[in-house]
N, CA, C and O atoms as a MOPAC input file, in Angstrom:
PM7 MOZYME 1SCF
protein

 N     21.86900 1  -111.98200 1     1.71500 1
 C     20.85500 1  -111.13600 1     2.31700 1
 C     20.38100 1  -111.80200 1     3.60100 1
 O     20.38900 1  -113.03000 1     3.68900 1
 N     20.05400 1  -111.18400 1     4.39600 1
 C     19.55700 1  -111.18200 1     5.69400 1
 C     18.65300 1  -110.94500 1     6.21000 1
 O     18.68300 1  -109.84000 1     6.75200 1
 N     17.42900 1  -111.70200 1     6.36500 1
 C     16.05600 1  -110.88200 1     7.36600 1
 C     16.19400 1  -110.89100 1     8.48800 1
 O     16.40400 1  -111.69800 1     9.39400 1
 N     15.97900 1  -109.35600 1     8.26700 1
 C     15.97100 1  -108.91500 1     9.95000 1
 C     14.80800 1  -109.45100 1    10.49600 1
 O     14.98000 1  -110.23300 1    11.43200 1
 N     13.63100 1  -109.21600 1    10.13200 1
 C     12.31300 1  -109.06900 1    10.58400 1
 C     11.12800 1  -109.76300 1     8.98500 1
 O     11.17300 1  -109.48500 1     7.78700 1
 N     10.33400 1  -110.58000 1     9.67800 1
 C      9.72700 1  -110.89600 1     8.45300 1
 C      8.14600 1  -110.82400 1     9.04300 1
 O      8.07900 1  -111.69600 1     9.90900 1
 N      6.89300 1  -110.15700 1     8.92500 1
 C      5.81600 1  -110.14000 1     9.16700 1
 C      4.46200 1  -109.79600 1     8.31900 1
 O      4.32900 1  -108.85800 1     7.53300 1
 N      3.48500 1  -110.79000 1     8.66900 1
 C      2.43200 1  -111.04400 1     7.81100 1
 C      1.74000 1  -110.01600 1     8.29900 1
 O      1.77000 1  -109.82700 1     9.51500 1
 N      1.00800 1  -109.18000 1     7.47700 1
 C      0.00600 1  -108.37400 1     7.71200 1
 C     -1.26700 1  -108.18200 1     6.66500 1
 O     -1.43200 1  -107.53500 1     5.63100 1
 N     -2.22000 1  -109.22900 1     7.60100 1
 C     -3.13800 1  -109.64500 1     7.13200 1
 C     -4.03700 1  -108.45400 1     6.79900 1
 O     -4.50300 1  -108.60700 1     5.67000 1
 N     -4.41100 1  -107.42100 1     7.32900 1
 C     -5.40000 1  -106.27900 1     6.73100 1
 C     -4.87100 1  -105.81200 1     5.34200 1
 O     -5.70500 1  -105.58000 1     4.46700 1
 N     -3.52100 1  -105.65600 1     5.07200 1
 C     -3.23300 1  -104.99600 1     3.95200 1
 C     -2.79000 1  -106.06400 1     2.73600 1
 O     -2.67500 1  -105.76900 1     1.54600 1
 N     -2.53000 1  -107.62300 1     3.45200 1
 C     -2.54500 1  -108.04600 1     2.30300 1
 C     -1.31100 1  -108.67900 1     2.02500 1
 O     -1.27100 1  -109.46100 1     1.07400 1
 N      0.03700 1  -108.39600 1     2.92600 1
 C      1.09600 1  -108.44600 1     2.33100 1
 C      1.84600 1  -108.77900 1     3.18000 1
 O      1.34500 1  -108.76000 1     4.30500 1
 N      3.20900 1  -109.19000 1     3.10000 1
 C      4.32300 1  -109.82000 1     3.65200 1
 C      5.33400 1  -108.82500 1     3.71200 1
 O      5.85800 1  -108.53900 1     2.63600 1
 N      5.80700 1  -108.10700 1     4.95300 1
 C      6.97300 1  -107.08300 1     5.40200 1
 C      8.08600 1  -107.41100 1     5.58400 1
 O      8.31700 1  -107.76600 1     6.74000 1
 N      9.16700 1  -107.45200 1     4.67400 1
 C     10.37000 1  -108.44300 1     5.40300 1
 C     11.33600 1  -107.06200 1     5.33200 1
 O     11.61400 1  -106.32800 1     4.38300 1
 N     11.64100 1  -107.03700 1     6.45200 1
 C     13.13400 1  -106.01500 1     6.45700 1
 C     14.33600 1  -106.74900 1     6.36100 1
 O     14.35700 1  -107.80300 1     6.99600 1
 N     15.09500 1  -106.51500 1     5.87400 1
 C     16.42700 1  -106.98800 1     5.66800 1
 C     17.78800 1  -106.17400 1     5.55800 1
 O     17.77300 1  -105.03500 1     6.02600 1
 N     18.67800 1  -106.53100 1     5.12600 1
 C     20.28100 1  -106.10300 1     5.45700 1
 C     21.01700 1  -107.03800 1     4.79400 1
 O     20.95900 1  -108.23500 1     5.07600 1
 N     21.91400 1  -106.44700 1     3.67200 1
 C     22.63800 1  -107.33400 1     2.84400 1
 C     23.95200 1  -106.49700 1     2.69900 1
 O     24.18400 1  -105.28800 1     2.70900 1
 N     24.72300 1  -107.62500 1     2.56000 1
 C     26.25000 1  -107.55600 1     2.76000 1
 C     26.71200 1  -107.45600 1     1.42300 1
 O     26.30800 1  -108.37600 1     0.71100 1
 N     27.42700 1  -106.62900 1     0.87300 1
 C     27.86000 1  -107.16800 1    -0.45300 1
 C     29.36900 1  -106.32100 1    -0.72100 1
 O     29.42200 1  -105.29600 1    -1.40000 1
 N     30.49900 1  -106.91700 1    -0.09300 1
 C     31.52600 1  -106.85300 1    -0.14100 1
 C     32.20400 1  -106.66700 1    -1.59100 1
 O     31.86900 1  -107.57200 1    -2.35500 1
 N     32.77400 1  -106.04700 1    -1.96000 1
 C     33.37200 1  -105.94100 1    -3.23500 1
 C     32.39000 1  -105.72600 1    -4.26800 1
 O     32.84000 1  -105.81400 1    -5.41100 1
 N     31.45500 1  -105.52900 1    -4.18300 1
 C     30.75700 1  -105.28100 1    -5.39300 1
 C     29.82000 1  -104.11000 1    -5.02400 1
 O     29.53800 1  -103.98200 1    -3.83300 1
 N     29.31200 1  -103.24800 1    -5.91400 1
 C     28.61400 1  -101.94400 1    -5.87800 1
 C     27.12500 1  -102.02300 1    -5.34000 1
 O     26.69200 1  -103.10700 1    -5.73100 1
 N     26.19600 1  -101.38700 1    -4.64900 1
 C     25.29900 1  -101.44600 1    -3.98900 1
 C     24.53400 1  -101.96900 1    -5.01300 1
 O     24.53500 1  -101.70000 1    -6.21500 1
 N     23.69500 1  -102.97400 1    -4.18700 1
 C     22.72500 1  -103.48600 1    -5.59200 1
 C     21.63600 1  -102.73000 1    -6.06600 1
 O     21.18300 1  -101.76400 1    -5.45000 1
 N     21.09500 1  -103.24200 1    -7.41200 1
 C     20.14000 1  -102.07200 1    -7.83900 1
 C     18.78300 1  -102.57300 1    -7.36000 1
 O     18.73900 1  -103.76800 1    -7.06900 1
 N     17.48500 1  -101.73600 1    -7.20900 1
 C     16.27600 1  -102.76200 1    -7.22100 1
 C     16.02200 1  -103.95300 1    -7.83600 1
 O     15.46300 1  -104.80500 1    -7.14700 1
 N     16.30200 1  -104.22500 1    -8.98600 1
 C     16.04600 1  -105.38500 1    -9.56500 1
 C     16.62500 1  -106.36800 1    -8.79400 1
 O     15.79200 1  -107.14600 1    -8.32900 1
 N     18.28600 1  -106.70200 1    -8.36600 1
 C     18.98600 1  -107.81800 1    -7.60700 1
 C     17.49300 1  -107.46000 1    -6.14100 1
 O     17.17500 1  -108.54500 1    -5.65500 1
 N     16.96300 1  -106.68300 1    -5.72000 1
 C     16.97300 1  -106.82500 1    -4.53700 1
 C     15.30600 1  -107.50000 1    -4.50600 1
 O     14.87100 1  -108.17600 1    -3.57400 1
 N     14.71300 1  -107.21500 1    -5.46400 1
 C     13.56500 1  -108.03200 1    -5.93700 1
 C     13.73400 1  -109.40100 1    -6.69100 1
 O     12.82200 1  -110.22300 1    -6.60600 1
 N     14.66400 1  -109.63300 1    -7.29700 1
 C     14.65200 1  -111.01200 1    -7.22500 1
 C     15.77600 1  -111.55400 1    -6.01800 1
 O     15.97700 1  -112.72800 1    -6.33000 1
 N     16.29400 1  -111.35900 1    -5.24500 1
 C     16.64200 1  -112.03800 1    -4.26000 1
 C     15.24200 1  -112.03900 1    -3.34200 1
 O     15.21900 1  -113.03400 1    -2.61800 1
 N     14.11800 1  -111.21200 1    -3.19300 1
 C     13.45900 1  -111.08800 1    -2.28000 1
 C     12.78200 1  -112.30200 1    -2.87100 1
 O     12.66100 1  -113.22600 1    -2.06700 1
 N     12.28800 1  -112.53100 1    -4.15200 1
 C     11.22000 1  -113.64800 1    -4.73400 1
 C     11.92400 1  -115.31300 1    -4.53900 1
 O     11.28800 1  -116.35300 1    -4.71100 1
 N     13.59000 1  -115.20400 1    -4.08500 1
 C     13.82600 1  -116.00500 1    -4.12500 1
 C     13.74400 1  -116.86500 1    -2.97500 1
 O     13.56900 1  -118.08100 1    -3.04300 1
 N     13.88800 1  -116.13400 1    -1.81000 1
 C     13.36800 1  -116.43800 1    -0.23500 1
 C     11.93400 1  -116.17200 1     0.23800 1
 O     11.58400 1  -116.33200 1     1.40700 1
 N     11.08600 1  -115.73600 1    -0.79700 1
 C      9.47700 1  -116.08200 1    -0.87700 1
 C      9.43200 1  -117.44500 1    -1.30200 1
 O     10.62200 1  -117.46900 1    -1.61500 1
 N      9.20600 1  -118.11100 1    -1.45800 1
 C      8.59900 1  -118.88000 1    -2.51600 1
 C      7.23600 1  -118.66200 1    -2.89900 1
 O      6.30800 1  -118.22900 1    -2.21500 1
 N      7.25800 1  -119.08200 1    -4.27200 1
 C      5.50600 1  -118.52000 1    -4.54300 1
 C      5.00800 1  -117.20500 1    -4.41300 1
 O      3.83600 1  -116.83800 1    -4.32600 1
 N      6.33900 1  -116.35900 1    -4.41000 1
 C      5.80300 1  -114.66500 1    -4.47300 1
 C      5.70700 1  -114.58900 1    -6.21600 1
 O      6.18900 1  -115.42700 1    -6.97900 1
 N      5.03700 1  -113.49000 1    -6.56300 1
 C      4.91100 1  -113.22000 1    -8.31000 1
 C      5.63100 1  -111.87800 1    -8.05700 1
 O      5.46500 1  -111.22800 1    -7.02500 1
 N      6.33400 1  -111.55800 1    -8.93300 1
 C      7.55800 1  -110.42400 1    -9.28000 1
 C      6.99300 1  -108.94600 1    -9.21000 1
 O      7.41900 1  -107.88200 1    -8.76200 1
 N      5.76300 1  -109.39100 1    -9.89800 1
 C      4.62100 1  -107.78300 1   -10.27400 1
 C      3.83400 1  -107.80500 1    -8.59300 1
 O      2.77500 1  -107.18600 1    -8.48800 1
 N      4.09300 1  -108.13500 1    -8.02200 1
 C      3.59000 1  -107.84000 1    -6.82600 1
 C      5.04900 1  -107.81600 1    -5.25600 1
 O      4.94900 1  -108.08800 1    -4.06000 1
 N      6.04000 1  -107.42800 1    -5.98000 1
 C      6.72400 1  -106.96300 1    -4.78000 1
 C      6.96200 1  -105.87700 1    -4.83100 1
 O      6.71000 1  -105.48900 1    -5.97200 1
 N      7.53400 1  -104.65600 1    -3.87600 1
 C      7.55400 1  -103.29300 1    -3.89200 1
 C      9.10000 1  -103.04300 1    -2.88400 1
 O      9.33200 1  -103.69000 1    -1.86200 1
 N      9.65000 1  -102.40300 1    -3.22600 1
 C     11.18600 1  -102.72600 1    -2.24800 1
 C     11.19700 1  -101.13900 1    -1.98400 1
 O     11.27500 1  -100.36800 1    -2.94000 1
 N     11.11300 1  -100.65000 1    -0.59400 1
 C     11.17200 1   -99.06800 1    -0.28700 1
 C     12.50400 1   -99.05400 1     0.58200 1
 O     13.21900 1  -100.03300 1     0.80000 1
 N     12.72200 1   -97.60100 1     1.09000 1
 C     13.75000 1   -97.56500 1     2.07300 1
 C     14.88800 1   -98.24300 1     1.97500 1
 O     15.46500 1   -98.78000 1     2.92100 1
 N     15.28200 1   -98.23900 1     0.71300 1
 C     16.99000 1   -98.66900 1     0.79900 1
 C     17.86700 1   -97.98200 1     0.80700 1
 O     18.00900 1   -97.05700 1     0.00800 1
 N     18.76400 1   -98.31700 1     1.83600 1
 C     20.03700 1   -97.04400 1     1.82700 1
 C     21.22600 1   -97.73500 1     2.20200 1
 O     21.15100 1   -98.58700 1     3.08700 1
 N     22.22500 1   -97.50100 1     1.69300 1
 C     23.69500 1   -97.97700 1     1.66900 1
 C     24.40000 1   -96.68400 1     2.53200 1
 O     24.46400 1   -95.48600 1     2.25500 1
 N     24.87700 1   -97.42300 1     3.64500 1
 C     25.96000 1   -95.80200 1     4.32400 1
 C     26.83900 1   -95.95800 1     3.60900 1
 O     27.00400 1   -96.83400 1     2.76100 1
 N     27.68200 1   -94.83700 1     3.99600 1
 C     28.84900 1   -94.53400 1     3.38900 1
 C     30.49500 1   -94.93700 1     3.70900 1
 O     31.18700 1   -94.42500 1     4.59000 1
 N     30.93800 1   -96.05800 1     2.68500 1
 C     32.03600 1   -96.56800 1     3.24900 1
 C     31.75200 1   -97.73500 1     3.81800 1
 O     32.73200 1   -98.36000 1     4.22300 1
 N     30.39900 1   -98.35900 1     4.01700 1
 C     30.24400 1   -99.75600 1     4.15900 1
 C     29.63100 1  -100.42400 1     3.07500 1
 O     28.63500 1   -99.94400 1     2.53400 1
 N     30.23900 1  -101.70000 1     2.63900 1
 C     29.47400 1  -102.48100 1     2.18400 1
 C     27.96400 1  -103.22900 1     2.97400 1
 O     27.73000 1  -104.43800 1     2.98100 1
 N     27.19100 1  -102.28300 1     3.51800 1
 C     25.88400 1  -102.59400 1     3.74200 1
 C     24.39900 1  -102.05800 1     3.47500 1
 O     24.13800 1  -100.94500 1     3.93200 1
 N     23.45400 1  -102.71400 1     2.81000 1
 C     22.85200 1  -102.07800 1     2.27400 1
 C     21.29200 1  -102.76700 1     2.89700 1
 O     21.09700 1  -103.98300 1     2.87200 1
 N     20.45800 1  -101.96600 1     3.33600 1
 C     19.26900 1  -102.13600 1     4.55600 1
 C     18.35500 1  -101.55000 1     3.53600 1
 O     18.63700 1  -100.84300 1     2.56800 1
 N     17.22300 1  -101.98000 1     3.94200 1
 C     15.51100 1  -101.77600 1     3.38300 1
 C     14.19300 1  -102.78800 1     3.69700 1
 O     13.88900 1  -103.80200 1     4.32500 1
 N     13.74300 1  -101.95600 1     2.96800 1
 C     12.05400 1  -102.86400 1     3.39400 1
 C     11.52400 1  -103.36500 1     1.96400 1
 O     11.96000 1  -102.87500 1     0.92200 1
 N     10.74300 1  -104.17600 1     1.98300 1
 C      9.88900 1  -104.95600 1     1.15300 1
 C      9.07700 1  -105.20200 1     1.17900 1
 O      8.73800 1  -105.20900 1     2.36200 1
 N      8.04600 1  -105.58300 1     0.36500 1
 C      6.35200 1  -105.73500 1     0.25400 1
 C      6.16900 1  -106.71000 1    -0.40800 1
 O      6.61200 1  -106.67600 1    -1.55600 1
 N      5.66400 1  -107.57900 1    -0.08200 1
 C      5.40500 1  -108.74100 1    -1.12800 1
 C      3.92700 1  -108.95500 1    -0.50500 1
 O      3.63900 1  -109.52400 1     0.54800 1
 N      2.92000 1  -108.23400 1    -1.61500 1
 C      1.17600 1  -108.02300 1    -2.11900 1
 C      0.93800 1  -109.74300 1    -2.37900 1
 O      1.82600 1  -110.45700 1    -2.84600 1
 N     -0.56500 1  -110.29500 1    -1.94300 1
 C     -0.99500 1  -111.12700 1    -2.35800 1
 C     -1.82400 1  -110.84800 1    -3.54300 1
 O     -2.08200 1  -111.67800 1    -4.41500 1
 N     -2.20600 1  -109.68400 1    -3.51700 1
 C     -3.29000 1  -109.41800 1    -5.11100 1
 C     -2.43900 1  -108.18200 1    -5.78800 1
 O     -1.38100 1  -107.79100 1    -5.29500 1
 N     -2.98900 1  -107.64200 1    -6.90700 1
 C     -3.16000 1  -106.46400 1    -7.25800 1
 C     -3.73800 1  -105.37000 1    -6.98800 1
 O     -3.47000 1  -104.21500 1    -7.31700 1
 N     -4.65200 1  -105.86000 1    -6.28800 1
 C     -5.88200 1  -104.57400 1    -5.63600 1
 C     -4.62500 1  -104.22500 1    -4.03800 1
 O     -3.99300 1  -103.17100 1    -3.96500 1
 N     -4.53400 1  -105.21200 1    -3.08200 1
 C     -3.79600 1  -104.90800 1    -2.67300 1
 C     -2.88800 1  -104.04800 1    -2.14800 1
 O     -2.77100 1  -103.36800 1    -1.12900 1
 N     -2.01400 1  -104.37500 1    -3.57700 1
 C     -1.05600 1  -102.91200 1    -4.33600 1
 C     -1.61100 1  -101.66500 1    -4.26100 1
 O     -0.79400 1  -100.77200 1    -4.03300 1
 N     -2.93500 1  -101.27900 1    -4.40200 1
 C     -3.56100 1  -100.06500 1    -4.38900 1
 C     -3.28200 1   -98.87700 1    -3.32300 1
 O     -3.56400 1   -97.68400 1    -3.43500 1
 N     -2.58400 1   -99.62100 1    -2.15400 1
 C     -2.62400 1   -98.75900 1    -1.30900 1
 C     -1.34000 1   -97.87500 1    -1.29000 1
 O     -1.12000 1   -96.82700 1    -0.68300 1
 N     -0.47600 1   -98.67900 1    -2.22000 1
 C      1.13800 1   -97.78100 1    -2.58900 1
 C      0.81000 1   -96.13000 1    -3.05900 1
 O     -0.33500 1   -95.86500 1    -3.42400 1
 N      1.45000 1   -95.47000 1    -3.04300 1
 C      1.22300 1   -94.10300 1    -3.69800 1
 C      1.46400 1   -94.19400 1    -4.99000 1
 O      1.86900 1   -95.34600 1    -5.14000 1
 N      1.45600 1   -93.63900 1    -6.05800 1
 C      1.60100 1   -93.24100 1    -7.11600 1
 C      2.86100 1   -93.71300 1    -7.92900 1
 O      3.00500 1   -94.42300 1    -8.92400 1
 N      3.90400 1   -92.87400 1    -6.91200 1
 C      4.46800 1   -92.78400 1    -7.23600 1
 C      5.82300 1   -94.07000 1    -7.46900 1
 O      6.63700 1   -94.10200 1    -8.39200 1
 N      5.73000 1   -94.79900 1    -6.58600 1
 C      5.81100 1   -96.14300 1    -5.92800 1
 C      5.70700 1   -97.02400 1    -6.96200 1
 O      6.72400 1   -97.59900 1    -7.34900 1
 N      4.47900 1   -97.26100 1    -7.55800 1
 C      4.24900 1   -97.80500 1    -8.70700 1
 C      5.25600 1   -97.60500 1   -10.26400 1
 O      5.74700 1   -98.32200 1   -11.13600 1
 N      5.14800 1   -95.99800 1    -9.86800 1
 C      5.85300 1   -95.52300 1   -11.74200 1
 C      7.53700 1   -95.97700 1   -11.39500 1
 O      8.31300 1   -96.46700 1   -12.21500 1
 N      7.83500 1   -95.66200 1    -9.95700 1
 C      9.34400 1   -96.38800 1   -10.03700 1
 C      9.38300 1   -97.73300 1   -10.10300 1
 O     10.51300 1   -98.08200 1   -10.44800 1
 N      8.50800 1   -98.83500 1    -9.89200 1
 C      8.59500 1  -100.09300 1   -10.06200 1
 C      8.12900 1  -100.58800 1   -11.57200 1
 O      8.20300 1  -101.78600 1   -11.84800 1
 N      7.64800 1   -99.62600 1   -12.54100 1
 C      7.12100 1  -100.14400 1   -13.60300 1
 C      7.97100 1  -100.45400 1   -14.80100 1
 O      7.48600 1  -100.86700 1   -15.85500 1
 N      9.18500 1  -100.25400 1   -14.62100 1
 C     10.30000 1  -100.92600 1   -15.70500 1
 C     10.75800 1  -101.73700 1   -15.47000 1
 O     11.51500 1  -102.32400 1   -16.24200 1
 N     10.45500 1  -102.15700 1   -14.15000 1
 C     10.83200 1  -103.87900 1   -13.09100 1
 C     10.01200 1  -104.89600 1   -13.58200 1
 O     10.37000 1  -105.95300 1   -14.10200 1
 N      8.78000 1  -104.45000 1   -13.35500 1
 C      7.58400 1  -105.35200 1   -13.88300 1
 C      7.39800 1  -106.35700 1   -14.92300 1
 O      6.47200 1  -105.64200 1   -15.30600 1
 N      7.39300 1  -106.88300 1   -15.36900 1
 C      7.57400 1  -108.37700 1   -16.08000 1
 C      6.26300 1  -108.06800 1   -17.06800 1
 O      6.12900 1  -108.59600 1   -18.17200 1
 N      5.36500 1  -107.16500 1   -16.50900 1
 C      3.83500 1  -107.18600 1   -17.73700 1
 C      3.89100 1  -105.72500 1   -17.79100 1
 O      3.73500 1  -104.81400 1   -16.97800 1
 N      4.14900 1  -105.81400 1   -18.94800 1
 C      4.50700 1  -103.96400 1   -19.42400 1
 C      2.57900 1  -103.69700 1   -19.60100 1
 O      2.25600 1  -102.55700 1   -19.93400 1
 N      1.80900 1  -104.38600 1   -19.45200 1
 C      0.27300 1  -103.91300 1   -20.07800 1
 C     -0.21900 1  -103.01600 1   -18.94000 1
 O     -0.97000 1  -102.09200 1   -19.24900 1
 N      0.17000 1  -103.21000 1   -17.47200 1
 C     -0.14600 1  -102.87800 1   -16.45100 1
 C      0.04200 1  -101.05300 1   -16.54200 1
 O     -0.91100 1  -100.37000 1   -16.16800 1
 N      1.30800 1  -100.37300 1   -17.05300 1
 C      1.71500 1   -99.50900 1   -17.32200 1
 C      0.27900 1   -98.51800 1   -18.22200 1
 O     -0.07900 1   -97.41600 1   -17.80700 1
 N     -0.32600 1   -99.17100 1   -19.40000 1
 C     -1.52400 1   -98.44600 1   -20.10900 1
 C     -2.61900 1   -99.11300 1   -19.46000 1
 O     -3.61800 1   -98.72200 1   -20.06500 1
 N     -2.95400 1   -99.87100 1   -18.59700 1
 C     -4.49500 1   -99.82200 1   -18.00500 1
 C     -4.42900 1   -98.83300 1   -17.12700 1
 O     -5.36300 1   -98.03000 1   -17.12600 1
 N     -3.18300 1   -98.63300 1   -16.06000 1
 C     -3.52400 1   -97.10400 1   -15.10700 1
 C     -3.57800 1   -95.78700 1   -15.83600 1
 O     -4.00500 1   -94.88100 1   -15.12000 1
 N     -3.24300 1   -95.41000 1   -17.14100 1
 C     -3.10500 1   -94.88400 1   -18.17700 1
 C     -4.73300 1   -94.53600 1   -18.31200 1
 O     -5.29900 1   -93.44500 1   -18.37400 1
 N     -5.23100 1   -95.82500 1   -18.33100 1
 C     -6.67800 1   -95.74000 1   -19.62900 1
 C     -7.57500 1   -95.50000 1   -18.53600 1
 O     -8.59300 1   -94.84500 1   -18.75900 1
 N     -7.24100 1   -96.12100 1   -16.90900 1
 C     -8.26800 1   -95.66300 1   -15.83900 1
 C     -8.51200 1   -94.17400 1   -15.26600 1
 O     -9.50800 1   -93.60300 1   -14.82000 1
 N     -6.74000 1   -93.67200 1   -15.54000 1
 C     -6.87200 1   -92.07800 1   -15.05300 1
 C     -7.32200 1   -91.46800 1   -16.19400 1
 O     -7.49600 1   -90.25700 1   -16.06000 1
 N     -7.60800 1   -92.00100 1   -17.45600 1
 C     -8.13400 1   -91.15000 1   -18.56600 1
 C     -9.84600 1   -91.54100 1   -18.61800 1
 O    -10.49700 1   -90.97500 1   -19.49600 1
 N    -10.30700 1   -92.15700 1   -18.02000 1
 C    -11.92600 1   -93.12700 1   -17.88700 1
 C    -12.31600 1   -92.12600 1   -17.00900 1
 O    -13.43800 1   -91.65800 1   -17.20300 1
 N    -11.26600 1   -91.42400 1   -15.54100 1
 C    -12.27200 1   -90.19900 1   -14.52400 1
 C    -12.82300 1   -89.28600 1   -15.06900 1
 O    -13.89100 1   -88.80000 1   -14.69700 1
 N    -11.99600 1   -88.83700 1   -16.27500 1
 C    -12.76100 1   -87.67400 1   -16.55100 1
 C    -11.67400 1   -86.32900 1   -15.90800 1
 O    -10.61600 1   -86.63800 1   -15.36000 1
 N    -12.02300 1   -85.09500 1   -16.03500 1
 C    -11.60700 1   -83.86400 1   -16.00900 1
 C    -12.31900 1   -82.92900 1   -16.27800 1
 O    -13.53300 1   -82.96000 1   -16.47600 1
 N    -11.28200 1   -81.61100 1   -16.32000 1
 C    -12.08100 1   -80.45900 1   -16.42700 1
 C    -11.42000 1   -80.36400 1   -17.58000 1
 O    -10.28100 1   -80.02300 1   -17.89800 1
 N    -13.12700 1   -81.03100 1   -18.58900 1
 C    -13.06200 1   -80.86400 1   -20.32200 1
 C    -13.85600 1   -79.84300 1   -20.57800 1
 O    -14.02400 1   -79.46800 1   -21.73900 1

């Protein structure tokens, strides 16, 4: 893997690294390879706080480009969408995280 671009952005909290990885003979990697290769050229990143968007493999190359997030907190994280989260939550290393957003969207309330 390759960083293209690596930048701190202190208002939100988090570390932007774009990158580009080569992977000749073998099938585009899945999120998981691309989150722990990302934790591995962090040092001192925690797993439940990276977010890997925008990956796309063209067609007929072994090359595969995207972006990354590596959050210093959890609150942080807050600013991801929704949806962002529910695709990263079988990645996640603390399955508990999955029923506290559970028990917080059930704590707002509704039309009971």
């Amino acid at each position: 893997m390759e960083i293209k671009e690596r930048k701190e952005n202190k208002i939100l909290n988090r570390i932007e690294i774009s990158f580009s990885w080569k992977h000749d003979k073998k099938s585009t990697p899945s999120r998981q390879e691309v989150m722990d290769l990302v934790q591995t050229l962090e040092p001192g990143s925690d797993r439940d706080l990276i977010v890997v968007k925008n990956c796309s493999t063209r067609f007929g190359q072994p090359l595969t480009t995207g972006l990354a997030f590596i959050y210093g907190t959890k609150e942080a994280m807050s600013v991801e969408p929704g949806y962002i989260h529910k695709r990263h939550e079988s990645l996640r290393s603390s399955a508990g995280s999955a029923s506290e957003e559970t028990s917080e969207a059930s704590s707002e309330g509704g039309d009971e």
